[in-house]
C-alpha positions in Angstrom: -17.1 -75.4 -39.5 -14.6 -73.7 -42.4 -14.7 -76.5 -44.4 -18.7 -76.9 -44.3 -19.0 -72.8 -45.1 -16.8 -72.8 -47.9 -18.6 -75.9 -49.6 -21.9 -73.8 -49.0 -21.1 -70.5 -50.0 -21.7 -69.6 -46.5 -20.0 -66.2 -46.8 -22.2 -65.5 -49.8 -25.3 -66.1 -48.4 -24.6 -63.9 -45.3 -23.8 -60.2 -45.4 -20.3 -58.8 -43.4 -21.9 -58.6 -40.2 -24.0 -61.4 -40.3 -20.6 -63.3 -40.5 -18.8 -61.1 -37.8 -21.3 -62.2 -35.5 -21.1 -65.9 -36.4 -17.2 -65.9 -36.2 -17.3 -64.5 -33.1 -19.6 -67.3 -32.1 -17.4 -69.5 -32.8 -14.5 -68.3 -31.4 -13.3 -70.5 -28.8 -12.2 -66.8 -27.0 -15.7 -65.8 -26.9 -17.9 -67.3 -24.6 -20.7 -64.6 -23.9 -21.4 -62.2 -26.7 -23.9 -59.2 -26.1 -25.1 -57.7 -29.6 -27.3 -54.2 -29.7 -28.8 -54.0 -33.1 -31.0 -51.9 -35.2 -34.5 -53.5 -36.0 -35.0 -56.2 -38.8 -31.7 -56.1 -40.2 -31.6 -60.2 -40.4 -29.5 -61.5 -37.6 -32.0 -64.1 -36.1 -31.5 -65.6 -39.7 -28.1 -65.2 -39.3 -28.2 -67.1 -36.1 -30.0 -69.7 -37.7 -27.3 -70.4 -39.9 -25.2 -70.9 -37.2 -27.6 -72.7 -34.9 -28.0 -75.6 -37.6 -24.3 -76.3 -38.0 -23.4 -76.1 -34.5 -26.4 -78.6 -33.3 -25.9 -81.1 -36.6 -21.7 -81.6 -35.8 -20.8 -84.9 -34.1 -20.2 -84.3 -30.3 -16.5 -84.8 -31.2 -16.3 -81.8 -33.8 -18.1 -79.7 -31.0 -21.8 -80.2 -31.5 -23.7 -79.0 -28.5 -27.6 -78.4 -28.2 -28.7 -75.0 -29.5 -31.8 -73.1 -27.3 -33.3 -70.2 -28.7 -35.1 -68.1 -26.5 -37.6 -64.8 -27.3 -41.0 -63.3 -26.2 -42.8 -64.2 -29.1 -44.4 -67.0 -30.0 -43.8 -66.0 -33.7 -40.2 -65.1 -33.8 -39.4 -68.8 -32.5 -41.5 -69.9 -34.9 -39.9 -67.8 -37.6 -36.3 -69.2 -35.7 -37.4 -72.9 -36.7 -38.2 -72.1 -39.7 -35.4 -70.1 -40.9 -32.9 -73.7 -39.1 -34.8 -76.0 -41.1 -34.1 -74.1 -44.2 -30.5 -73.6 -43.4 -30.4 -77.8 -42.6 -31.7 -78.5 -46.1 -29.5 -76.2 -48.0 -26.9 -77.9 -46.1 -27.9 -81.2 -46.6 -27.6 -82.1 -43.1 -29.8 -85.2 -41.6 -32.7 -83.8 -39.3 -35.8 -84.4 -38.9 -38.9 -81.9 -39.2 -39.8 -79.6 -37.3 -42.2 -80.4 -34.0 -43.8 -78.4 -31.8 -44.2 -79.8 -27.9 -44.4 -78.9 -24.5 -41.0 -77.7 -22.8 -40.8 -78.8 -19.1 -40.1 -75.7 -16.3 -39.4 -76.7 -12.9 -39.4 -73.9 -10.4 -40.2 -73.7 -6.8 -43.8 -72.8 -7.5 -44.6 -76.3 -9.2 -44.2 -77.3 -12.6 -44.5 -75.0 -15.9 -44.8 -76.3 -19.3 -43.7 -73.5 -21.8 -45.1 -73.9 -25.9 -42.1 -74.9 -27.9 -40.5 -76.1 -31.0 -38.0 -78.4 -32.4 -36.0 -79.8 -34.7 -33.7 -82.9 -33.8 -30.6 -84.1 -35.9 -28.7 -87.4 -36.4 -25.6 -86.2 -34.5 -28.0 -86.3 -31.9 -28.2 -82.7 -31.1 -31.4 -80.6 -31.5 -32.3 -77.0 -31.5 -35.0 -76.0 -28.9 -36.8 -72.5 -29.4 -39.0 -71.2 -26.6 -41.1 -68.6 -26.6 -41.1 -67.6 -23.1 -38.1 -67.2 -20.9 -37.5 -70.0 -18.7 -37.7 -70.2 -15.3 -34.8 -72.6 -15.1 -32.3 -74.2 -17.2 -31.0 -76.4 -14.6 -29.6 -79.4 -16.5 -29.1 -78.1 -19.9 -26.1 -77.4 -21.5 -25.2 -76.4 -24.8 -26.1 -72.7 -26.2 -28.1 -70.1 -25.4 -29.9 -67.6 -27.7 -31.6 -64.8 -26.3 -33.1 -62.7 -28.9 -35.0 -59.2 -28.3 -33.4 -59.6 -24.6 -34.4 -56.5 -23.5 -38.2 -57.3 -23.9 -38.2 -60.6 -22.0 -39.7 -61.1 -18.5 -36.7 -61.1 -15.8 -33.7 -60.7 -17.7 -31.3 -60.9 -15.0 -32.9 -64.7 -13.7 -32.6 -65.6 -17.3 -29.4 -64.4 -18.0 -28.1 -66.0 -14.2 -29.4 -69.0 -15.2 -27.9 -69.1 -18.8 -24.6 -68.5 -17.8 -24.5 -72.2 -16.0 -24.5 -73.4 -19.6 -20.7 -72.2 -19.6 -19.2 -74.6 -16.9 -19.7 -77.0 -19.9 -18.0 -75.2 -22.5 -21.1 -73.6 -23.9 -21.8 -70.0 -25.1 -24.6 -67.4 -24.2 -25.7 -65.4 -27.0 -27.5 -61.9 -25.5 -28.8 -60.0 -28.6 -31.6 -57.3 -28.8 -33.0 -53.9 -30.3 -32.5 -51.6 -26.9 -36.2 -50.8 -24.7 -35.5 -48.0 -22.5 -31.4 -46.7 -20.4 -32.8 -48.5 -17.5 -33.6 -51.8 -19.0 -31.1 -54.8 -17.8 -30.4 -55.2 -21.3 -28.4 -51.5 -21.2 -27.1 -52.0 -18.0 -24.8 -55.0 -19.0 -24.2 -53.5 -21.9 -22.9 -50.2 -20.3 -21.0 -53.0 -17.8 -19.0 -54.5 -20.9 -18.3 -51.1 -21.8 -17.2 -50.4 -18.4 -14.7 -53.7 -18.2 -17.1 -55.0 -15.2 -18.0 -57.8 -17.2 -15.4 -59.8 -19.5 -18.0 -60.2 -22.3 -17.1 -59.8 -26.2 -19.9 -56.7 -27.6 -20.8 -56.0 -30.9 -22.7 -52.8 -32.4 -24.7 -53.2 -35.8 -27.0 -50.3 -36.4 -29.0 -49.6 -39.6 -26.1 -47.3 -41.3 -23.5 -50.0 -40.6 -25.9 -52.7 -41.7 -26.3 -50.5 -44.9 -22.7 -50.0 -45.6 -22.5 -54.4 -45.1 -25.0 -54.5 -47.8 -28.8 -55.0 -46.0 -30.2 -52.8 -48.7 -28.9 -54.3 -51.9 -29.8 -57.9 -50.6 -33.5 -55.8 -49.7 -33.4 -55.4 -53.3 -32.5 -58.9 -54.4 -34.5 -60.4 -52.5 -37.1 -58.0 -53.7 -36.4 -58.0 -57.2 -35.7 -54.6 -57.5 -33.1 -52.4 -58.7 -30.4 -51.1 -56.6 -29.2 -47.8 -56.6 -27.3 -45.2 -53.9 -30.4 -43.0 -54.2 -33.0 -45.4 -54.0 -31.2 -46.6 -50.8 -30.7 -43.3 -49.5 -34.5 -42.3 -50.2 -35.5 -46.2 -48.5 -33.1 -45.5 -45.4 -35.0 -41.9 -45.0 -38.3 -43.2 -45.2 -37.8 -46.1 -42.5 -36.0 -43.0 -40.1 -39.9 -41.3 -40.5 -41.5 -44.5 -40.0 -39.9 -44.6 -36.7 -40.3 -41.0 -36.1 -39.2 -40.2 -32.3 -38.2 -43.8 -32.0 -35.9 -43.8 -34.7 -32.9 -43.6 -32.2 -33.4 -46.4 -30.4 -35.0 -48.5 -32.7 -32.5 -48.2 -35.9 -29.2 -46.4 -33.9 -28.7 -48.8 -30.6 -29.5 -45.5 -28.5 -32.0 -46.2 -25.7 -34.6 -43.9 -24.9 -35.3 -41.8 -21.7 -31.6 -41.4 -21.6 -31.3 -37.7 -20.4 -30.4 -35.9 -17.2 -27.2 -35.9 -15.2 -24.6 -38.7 -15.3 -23.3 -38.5 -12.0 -25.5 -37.5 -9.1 -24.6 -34.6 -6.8 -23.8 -36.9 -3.6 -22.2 -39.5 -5.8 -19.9 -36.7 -6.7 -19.4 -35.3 -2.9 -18.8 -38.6 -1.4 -15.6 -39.3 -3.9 -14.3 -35.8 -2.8 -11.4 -34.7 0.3 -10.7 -31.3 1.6 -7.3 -31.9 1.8 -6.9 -32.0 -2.4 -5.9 -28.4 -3.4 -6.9 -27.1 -6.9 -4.5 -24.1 -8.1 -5.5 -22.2 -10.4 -3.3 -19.4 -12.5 -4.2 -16.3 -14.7 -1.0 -15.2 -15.8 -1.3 -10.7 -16.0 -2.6 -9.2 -18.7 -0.3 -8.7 -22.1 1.6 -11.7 -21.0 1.7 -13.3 -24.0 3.6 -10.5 -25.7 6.7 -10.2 -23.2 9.9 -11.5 -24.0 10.1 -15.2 -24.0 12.9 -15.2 -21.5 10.7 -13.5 -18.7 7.5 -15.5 -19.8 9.6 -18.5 -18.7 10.8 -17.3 -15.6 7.1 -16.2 -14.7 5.5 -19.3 -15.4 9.1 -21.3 -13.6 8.5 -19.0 -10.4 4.4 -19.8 -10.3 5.6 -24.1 -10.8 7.8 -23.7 -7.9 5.6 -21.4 -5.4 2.8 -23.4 -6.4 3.1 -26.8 -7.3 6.7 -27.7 -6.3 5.4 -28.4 -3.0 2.8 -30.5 -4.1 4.8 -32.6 -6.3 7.6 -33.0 -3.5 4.6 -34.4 -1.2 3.7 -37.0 -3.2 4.8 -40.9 -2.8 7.5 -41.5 -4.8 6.7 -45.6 -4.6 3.4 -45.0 -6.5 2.8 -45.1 -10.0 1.6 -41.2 -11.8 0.2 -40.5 -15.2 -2.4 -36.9 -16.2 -4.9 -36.0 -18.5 -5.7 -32.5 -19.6 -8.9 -31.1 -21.1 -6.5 -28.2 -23.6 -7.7 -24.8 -24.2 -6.3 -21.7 -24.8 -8.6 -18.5 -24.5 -12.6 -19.5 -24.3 -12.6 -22.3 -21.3 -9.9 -23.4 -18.7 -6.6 -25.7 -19.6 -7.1 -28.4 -16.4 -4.2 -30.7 -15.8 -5.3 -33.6 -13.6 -2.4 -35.5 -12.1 -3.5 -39.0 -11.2 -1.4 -41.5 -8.7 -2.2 -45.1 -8.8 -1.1 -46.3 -5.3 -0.5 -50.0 -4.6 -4.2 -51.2 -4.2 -5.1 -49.3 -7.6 -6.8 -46.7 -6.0 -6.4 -43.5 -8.4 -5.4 -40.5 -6.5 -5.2 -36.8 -7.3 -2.5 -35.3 -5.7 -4.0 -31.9 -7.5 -5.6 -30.2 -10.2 -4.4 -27.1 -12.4 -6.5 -24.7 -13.9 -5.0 -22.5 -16.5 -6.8 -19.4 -18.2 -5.4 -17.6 -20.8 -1.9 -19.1 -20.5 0.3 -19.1 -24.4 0.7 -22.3 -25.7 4.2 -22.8 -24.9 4.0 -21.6 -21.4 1.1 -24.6 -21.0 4.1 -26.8 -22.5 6.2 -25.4 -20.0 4.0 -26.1 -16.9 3.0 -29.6 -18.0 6.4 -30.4 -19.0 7.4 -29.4 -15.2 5.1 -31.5 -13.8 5.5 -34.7 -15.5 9.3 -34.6 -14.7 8.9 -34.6 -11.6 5.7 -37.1 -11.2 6.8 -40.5 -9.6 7.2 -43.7 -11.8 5.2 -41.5 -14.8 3.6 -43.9 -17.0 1.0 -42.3 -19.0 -0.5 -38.7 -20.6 -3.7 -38.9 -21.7 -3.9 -35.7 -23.6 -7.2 -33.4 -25.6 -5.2 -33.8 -29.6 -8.7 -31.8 -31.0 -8.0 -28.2 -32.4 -5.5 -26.3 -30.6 -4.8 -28.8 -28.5 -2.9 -31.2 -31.1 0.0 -29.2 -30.7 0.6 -30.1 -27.3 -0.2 -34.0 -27.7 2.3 -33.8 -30.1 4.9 -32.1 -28.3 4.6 -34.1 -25.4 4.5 -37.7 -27.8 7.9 -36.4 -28.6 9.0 -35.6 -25.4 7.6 -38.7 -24.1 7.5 -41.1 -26.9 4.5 -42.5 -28.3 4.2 -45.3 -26.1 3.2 -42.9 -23.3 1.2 -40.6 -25.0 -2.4 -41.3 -25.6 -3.9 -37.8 -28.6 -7.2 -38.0 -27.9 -10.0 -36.7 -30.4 -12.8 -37.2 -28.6 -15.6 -39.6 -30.5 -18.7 -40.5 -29.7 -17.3 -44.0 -29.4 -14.6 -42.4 -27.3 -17.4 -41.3 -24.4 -19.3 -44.6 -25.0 -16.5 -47.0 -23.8 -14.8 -45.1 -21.4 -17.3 -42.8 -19.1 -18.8 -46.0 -18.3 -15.2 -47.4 -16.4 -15.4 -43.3 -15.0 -18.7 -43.9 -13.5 -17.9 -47.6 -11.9 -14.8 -45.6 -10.2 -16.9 -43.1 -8.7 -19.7 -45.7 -7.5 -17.1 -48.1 -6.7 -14.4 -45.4 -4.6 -11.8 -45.9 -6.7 -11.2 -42.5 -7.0 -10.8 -38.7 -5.4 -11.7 -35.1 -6.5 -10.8 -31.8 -4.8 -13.9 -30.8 -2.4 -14.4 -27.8 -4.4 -17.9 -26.1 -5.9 -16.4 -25.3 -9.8 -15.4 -29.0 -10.0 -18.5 -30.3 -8.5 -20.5 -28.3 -11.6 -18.4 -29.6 -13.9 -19.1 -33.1 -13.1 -22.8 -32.7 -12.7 -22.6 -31.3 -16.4 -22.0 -34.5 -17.6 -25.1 -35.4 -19.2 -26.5 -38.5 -20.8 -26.9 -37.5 -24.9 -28.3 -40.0 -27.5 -27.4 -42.8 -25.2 -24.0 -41.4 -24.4 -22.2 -39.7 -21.8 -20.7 -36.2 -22.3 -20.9 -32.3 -21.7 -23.3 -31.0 -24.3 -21.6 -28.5 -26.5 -23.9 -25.2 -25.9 -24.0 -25.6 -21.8 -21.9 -23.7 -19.4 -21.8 -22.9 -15.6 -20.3 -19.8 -14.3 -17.0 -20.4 -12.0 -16.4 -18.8 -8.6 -14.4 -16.2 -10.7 -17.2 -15.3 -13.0 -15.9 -16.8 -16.3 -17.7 -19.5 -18.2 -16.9 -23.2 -17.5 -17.5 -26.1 -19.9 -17.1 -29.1 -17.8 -13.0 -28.7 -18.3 -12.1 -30.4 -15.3 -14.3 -33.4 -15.5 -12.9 -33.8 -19.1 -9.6 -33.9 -17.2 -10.3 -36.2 -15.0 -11.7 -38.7 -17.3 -8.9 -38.3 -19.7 -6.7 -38.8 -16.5 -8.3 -42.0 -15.3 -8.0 -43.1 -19.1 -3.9 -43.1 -18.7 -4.5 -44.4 -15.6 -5.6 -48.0 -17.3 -3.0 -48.1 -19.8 0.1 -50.6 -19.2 2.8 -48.5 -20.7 6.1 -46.2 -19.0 9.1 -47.0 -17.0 8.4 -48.9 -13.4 11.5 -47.6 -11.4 10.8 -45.9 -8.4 12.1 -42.3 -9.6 10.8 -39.5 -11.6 10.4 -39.2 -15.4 12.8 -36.5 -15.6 15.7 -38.5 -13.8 15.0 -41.8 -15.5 14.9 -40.2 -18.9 18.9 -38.4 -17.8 20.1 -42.0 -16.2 19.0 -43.9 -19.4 20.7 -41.4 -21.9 23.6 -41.4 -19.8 24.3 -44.9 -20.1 23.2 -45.0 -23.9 26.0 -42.6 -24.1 28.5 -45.0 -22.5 27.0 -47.9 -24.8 28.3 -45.7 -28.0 32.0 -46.6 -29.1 
């Protein structure tokens, strides 16, 4: 295909993302692709591109059959259209485009569905249907689904599509989002969630702006470009929209509010037997001598969490996250132990109020030395909280360290894989009324999941809480998927002596 697109100009004819797309269609490492998108940005024509070459290459070079499939009768149309004009402005040998009667079987008799087509000398053709199927049984080749979310039955269609892969097809899902509930989402937040091997790309109006869509706009147009003629277009399509602006330009579905994680979702992931501790060190504390700090905060580790620690399996795997803060909310530190079936469990969690930062370095320090195989820290790097990332990467080394900065992109790939553990039991909580809050203030916000920044509970103690230990606990089941850290059977702290012990012996 390189050697056709260069001849063309391909990559000037199509903007950045229109050619991400395409190369990831391609890719022999992609086989299903999902794309949310922002409204009339160009990608069917994009697709079109792609569909000609793909359907005009000898079987040999990897030609295949290419089937478009939408709600509308004049976006296929419009799909035709924009292949045969590709086809000519490559040259390629096709014939013109037809329209005929596509053949359903189903169980409930036969179905003929209005179609169109264009058909090429390699043999190939591309087929664009403006109903979804019922069946595609005996197809092969690759699948198009455009505006997927508006199409009737999108989990039959998409069932049925996937068949197309036994024969080294593709399945191309793409769409503007219609509602959180919609299939269309729900794959979507399955990708996200690592349910689903699928390849996913984003393209919403801003990043189609910064690719270019407004400047070709303006070619295309004949009119002149400038950032504030842009800037005053992209504002007036935003009040076009109005309320629907969000999901129709910025990939955010609608009716997206409300809790995350249900109450009994919550309570049936939790055991009685999973302690949380939680320490407010006496008042003026962070003014004593550093010498007596220490042995404060030493005497709470080993009243408090030394026997803990010391219960815990020393064949399974450990890692933490913690949610960092010093004054305003709770510092939670949410050990996680990944036994030998990869269920995550929580030995504990450790709420700290008011503790100085180096008496928090102190405590976690403690703990991860004496955690069992440690292989991960997933650790809040925003504000305050950078400090300790960074004195634990060099403790640690940054190999085991994840410094979070928590991104909307951040919540949007991994609360999903959070949520999947809880529905699927892969992991435990303390049975405990402050953490159940702070899960259940986990809220869906413009299509993502997070704790709203204004919203607090108040804890069994009376202070504010601001969803610290559900912050924790996702940052803990974070490290909990990363492949890093030693695999011997003993703690950190004794590995770490044992390997610079025999480092020593190496030196001459």
């Amino acid at each position: 295909m390189q050697d056709v697109v260069d001849k063309v100009g391909l990559p000037k004819a199509l903007l950045a993302y229109q050619g991400r797309v395409i190369s990831l269609m391609e890719s022999t490492a992609v086989e299903v692709l999902f794309v949310e998108k922002s409204r009339r940005i160009g990608l069917t024509w994009g697709f079109a591109a792609y569909a000609a070459l793909k359907a005009a290459r000898e079987k040999a070079a990897g030609g295949m059959d290419v089937m478009y499939i939408s709600y509308a009768q004049d976006m296929t149309r419009e799909f035709i259209d924009a292949c045969a004009m590709w086809a000519r402005a490559y040259s390629l040998a096709a014939m013109e485009a037809e329209e005929f009667l596509f053949d359903d079987k189903s169980p409930d008799g036969d179905k003929s569905i209005q179609a169109f087509r264009i058909r090429f000398a390699s043999g190939f053709e591309i087929i664009a249907l403006s109903s979804a199927p019922r069946t595609l049984r005996g197809k092969q080749g690759i699948v198009m689904i455009d505006e997927a979310a508006f199409v009737d039955n999108l989990a039959e269609l998409l069932k049925a599509a996937l068949a197309f892969l036994m024969w080294g097809g593709k399945v191309i899902v793409c769409s503007t989002h219609n509602g959180f509930e919609n299939v269309f989402n729900q794959q979507i937040q399955d990708v996200h969630a690592g349910k689903l091997p699928y390849a996913h790309v984003k393209i919403d109006l801003d990043s189609a702006l910064q690719d270019g869509l407004y400047e070709r706009i303006c070619f295309v147009t004949r009119k002149e470009w400038s950032p504030e003629a842009e800037a005053e277009w992209r504002e007036k399509i935003i009040k076009f929209y109005a309320a629907g602006a969000d999901e129709e330009l910025f990939c955010i579905p609608s009716q997206s509010g409300g809790a995350y994680l249900s109450r009994a979702l919550i309570d049936a992931r939790m055991d009685p037997e999973i302690p949380v501790i939680r320490w407010t060190p006496p008042k003026g504390f962070v003014d004593w001598q550093k010498h007596v700090r220490e042995a404060e905060a030493k005497a709470f580790c080993e009243e408090k969490l030394k026997p803990l620690l010391d219960k815990i399996e020393r064949s399974w795997r450990s890692c933490l996250g913690q949610d960092f803060a010093r004054s305003q909310d709770l510092s939670v530190i949410h050990p996680m132990l990944v036994t030998g079936n990869l269920m995550r469990r929580t030995p504990f969690i450790l709420e700290l109020r008011d503790v100085p930062f180096t008496t928090q370095e102190q405590i976690l320090f403690y703990i991860i030395d004496r955690l069992p195989r440690f292989f991960h820290a997933a650790l809040d790097a925003g504000g305050n909280g950078a400090y300790l990332a960074e004195a634990t990467r060099q403790k640690l080394g940054p190999s085991l360290v994840s410094e979070i900065k928590f991104s909307q992109d951040w919540y949007m790939l991994n609360m999903p894989k959070l949520k999947d553990a809880f529905e699927n039991g892969y992991i435990d909580l303390p049975r405990d009324d402050d953490t159940m809050g702070d899960y259940r203030l986990l809220q869906m916000t413009r299509g993502v999941a997070k704790i709203p920044e204004n919203v607090h509970t108040i804890g069994a103690d009376g202070h504010k809480r601001h969803g610290d230990s559900a912050i924790a606990g996702a940052l803990a089941y974070f490290a909990s998927n990363q492949d890093s850290g030693p695999i011997g059977g003993e703690p950190w702290a004794r590995t770490r002596k044992r390997a610079a012990r025999w480092l020593n012996s190496c030196r001459p």
